[in-house]
C-alpha positions as CSV (number, residue, x, y, z in Angstrom):
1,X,-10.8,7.5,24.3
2,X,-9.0,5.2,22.1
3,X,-6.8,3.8,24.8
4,X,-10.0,2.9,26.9
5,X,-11.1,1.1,23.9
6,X,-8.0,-0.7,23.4
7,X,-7.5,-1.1,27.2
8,X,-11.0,-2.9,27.5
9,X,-10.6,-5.0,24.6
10,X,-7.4,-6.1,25.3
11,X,-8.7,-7.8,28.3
12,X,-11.7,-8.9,27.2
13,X,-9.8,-10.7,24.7
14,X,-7.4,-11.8,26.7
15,X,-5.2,-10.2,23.9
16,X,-1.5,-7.7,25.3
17,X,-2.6,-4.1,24.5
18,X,0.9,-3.9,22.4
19,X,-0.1,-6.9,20.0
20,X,-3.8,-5.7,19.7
21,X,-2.3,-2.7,18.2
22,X,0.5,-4.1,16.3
23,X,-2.2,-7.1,14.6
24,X,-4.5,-4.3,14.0
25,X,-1.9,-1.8,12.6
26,X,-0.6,-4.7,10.2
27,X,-4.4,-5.9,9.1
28,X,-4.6,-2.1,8.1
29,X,-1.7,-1.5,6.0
30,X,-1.6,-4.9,4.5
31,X,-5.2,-4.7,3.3
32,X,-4.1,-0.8,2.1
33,X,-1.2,-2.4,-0.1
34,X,-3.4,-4.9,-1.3
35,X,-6.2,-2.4,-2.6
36,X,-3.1,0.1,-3.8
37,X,-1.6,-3.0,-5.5
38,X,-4.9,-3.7,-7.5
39,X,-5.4,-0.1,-8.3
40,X,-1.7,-0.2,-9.8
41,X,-2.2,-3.3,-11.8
42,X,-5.4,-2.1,-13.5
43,X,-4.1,0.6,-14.8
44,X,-0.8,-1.6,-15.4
45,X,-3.0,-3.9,-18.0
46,X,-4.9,-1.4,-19.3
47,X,-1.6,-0.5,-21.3
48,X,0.3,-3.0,-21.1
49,X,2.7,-2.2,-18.8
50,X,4.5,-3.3,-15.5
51,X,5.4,0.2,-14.4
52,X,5.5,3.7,-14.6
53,X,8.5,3.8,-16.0
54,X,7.0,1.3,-18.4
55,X,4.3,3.8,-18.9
56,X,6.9,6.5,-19.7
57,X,8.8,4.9,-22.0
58,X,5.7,3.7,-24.1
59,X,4.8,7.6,-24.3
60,X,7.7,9.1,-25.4
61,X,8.0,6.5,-27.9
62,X,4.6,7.6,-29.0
63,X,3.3,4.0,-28.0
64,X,0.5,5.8,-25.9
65,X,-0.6,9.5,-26.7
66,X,0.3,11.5,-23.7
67,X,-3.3,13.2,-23.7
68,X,-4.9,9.9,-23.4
69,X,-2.8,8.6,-20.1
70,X,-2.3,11.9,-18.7
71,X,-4.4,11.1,-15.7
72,X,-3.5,7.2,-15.4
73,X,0.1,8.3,-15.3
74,X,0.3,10.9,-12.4
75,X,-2.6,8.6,-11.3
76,X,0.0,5.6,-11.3
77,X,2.7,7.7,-9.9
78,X,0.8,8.6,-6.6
79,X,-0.1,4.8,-6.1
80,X,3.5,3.7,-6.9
81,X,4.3,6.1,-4.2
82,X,1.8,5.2,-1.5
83,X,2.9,1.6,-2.4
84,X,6.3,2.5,-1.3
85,X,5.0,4.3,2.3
86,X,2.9,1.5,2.8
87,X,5.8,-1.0,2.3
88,X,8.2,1.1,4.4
89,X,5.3,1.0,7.5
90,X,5.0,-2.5,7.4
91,X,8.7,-2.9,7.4
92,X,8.9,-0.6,10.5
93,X,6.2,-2.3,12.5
94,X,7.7,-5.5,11.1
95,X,10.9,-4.4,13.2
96,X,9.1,-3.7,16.3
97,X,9.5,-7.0,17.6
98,X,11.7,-8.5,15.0
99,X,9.6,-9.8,12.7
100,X,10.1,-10.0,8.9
101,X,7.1,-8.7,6.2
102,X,5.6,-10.6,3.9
């Protein structure tokens, strides 16, 4: 079904079925990394830090009690992560056809 979809609008727009897909594909994981990037720097200046190893270090130095960013820090961690996969697929599709991320 989703071929047919792509098939029909990539005539009616005039628009190679490959590039439909490729614009679409980057719109996606560029507007991902944008609402993972927010959700990263909110908790980011809600402590002060720039990272999660920022995080880390203000905990152990007793900075931050552990209880209290508990769930912002394995919270942080699976965005930092996500960040990264959604990073590597844009550098993939970016190398497609050659063409360098932003």
């Amino acid at each position: 079904m989703a071929h047919e979809v792509i098939r029909d609008l990539s005539r009616r727009l005039g628009v190679p079925e490959d590039e439909l897909v490729r614009r679409g594909l980057r719109a996606y994981l560029e507007e991902e990394l944008r609402k993972v990037r927010a959700r990263i720097n909110a908790i980011c200046v809600k402590y002060g830090v720039r990272s999660l190893e920022e995080l880390d270090e203000k905990i152990n130095r007793g900075e931050v009690a552990e209880s209290d960013a508990f769930e912002d820090f394995a919270r942080l961690d699976h965005l930092e992560a996500l960040r990264r996969r959604l990073e590597e697929a844009l550098e993939i599709l970016g190398q497609g056809r050659g063409e360098r991320t932003r």
